[in-house]
N, C-alpha and C positions, 0 to 999 in steps of 0.2 A: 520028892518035890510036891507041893502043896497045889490042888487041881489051880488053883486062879492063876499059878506061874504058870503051869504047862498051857493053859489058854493064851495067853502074852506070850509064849517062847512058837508058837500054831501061827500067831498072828504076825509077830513080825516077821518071821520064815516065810510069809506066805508071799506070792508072785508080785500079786496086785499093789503089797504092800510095798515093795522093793523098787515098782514102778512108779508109785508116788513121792516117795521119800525121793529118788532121781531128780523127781521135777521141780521138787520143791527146793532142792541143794543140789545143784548138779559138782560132779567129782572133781572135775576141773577147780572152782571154787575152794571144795573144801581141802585141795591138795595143795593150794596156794600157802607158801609159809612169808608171812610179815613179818619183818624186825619189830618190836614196839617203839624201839626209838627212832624212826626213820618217819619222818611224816609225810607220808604218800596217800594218796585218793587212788580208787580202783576208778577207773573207767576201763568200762566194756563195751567197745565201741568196734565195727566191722570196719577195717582197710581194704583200700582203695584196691589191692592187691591180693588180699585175703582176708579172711575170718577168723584170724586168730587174736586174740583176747591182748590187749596192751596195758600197761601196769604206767599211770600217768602222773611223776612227779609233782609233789607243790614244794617248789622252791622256796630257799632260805635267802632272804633277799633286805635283811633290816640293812644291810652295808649301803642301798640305795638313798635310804630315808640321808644322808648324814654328805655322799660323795655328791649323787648328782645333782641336790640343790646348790650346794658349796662350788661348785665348778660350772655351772650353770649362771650362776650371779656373776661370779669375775667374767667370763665369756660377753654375758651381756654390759657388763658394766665397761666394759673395754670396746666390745665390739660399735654399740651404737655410737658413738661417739667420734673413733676412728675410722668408720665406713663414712660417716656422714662427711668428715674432715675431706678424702678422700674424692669422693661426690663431688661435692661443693668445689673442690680445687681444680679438678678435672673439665667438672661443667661451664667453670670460667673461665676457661680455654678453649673452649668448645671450636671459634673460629679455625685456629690451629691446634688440632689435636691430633695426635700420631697416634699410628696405628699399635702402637703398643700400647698406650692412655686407652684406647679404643678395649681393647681386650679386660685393661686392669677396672675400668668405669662399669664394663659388665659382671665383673669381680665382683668388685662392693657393692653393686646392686641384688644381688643373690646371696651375699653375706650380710645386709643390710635386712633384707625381707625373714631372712631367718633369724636373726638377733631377736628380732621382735616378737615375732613365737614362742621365745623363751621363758615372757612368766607365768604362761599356763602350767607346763613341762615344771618349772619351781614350785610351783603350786602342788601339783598334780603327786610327786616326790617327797615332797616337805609335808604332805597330810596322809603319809602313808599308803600311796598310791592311789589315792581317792582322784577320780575324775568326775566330777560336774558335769563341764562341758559339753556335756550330746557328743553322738558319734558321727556329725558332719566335722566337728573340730578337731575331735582324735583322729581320721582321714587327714583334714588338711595339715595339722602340726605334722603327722608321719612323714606326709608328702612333701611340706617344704623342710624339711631334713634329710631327705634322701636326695632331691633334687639340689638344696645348697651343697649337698655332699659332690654329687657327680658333677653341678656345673663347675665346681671349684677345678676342679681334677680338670675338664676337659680346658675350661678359660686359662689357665696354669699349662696345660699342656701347647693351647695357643700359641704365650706369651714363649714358651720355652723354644718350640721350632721357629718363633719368627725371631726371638734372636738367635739361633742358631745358623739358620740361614744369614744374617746380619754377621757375623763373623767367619765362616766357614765358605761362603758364597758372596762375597761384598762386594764383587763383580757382574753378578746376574741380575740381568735386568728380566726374567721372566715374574720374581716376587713382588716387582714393584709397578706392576700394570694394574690398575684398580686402584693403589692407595688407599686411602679411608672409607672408601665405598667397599672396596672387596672385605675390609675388615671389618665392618659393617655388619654384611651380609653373611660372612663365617660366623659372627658371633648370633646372628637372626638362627641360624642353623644348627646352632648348640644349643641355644635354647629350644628347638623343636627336638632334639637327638634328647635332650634331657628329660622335655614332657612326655616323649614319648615311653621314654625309660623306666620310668617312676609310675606313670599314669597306671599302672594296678595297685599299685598300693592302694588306691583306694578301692580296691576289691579285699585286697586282705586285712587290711589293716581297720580295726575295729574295738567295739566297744566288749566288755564281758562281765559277770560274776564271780567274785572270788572272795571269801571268807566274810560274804556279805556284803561286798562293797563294790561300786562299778569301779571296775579299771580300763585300762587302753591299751591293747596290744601293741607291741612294737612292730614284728614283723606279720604275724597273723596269730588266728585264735589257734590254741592246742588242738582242735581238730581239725584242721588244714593246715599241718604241719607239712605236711607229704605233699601236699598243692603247691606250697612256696616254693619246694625244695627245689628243684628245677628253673623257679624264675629268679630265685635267690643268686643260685649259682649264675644264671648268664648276666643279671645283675651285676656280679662281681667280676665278669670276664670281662664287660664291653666296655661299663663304666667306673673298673679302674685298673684290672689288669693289663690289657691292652696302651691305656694311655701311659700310662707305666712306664710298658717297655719302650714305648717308644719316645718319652723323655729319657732314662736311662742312655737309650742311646744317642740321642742328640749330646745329651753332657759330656758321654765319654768323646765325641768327636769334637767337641768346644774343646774339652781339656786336651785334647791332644793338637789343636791346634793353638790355643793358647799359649802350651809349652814350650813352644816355636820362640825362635827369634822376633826382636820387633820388625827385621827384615830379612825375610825368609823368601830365599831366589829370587831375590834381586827386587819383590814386591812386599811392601808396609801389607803385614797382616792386621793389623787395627794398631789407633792409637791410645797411649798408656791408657786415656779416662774410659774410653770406648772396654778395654780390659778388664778395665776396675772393675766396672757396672755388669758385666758378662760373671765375674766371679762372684762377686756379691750375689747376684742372682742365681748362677749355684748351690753356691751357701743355703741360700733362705728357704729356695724351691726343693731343696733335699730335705732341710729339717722339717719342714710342713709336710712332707711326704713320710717326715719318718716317725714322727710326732703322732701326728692326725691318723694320716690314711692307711697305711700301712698295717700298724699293729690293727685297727678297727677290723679289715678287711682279713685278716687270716685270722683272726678269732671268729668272728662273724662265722665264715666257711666249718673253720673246725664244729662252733657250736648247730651248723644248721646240717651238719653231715651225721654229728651224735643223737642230735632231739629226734632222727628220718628211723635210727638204728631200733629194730622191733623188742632185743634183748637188754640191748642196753641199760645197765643198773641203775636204780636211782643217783647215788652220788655220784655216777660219772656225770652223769647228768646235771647236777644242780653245779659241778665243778665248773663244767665249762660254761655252765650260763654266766655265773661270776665270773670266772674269767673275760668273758665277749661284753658283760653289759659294764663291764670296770673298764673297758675300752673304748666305748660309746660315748662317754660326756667329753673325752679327749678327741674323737671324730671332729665336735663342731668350734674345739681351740682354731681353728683355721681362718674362722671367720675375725680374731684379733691380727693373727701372723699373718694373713695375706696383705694388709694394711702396711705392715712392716717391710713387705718384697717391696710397695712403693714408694715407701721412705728412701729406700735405700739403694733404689733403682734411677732415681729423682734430683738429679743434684739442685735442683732450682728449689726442691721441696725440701730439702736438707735448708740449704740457706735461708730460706722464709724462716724455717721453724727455730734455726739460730737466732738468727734477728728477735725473735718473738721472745723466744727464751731470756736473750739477754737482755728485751725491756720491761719482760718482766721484774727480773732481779734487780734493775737499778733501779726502777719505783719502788721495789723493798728498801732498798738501801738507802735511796730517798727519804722513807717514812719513818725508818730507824734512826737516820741522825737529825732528823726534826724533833 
């Protein structure tokens, strides 16, 4: 061996050198094996819980640019129109307004304020996730979607126990002390159970950098992943698992008395139209549950349980984000369908919109055989 190798074979051998080389690539690093086809960013970043090194997806997410403007548009193009319809018909009734107008009026007004949000969010999607907007606006848009989400759920939940009691109880006079005052006041109190609920999202929910572009978190930035996890989750327990179950259970007790005779022991359990409107509302209040909230909320869970997991592979990962954010633009469908629980809950609202319908058509038909 020629002396200028044996100097190079002295030097890299040597202690000092083996201690620089360390610091300059540490082993951890250079033992990491990358797929080249898999498009991942290294973030080396300390947890909350330890100091071990996370490997942080950049999701494949073009399926957004194409679903949630396209579903986003019909939503708003339906919703503002229908909430407003709603409103309006409600509010000129105001003098006599039942307690169940009372609940469905707080409805549309929370499906109303979030309609309206909607062509940032189309904006926001349609330019390849580009956000504008500052991040006071990416807070509020977060905010008035989580909170039209849960007040839907609890105002629906409302509606469902007070007819319930209205069928199951059409004897008790404890439900009917207060009248439109106490209804009132339950609904003043869902709104405060709501702000209260949602009101961190504006802690997490935020502005960022990604592939040069500002975007808007949905649920928080990738390094307070581990921070949501926990408010995500009671998130999901208070303001919709729970209301949940306890619509489920109302409906199986409607349905089981429904089932009944129209005179059962000797006492009229309601009457036929009384019946109607109890099943209709069924109907509507299941498929908006099974539609909207449901699928949202176990995708949601699953994807906020996999993104906490420290091992977890990349494509599990981008898997379930597609899955939960493909379930997202179907969350805020509610805001057209709950318009429809009051179509159909409404008879006097049924018949206007007949009438309506059928002056429309004969002015056509008018202008055609002119």
């Amino acid at each position: 061996m020629w002396p200028g190798a044996v100097k190079m074979q002295h030097f890299l051998n040597s202690p000092s050198t083996e201690t620089l080389i360390s610091r300059m690539f540490p082993t951890e690093f250079l033992s990491t094996s990358l797929e080249p086809t898999e498009p991942i960013t290294i973030d080396i970043s300390a947890s909350t819980s330890s100091n071990v090194s996370s490997l942080r997806c950049t999701y494949k997410e073009d399926f957004k640019q194409i679903l949630l403007p396209t579903v986003y548009i019909v939503v708003f193009v339906l919703g503002v129109p229908l909430n407003a319809v709603v409103i309006l018909k409600i509010w000129r009734t105001r003098p006599h307004i039942s307690r169940n107008n009372v609940y469905m009026l707080n409805l549309a007004i929370a499906d109303f304020l979030y309609v309206l949000s909607l062509p940032l969010l189309i904006y926001n999607y349609a330019s390849h996730d580009y956000w504008p907007f500052g991040e006071f606006a990416c807070k509020m848009v977060r905010f008035q979607f989580y909170s039209n989400l849960h007040g839907s759920i609890l105002f629906l939940t409302c509606i469902s126990v007070h007819r319930y009691i209205g069928i199951c109880h059409p004897f008790a006079v404890w439900h009917k002390q207060g009248g439109r005052k106490m209804a009132w006041l339950i609904c003043a109190a869902v709104w405060v159970v709501v702000a209260l609920l949602c009101a961190p999202t504006f802690n997490f929910a935020a502005t960022g950098i990604q592939r040069n572009r500002t975007v808007c978190y949905d649920l928080s930035t990738p390094k307070r992943s581990l921070d949501y996890y926990p408010y995500g989750m009671v998130l999901t327990f208070i303001g919709f698992l729970l209301p949940f179950l306890g619509v489920m259970v109302c409906y199986c007790r409607m349905a089981h008395v429904l089932c009944r005779p129209a005179s059962y022991q000797g006492v009229s359990v309601a009457t036929g139209e009384k019946r109607d409107r109890a099943v209709r509302m069924i109907l509507v209040v299941a498929a908006v549950f099974c539609i909207s909230f449901l699928p949202f909320h176990l995708t949601k869970t699953m994807y906020l349980v996999v993104r906490t997991l420290p091992d977890a592979p990349c494509k599990m990962r981008n898997l379930f984000a597609i899955v939960y954010k493909s379930t997202r633009p179907f969350a805020s469908m509610n805001s057209f369908l709950d318009p429809i629980l009051f179509y159909f809950t409404q008879p006097r609202y049924r018949r206007s919109t007949r009438k309506f319908m059928l002056r429309v058509t004969t002015l056509r038909e008018k202008g055609t055989a002119s």
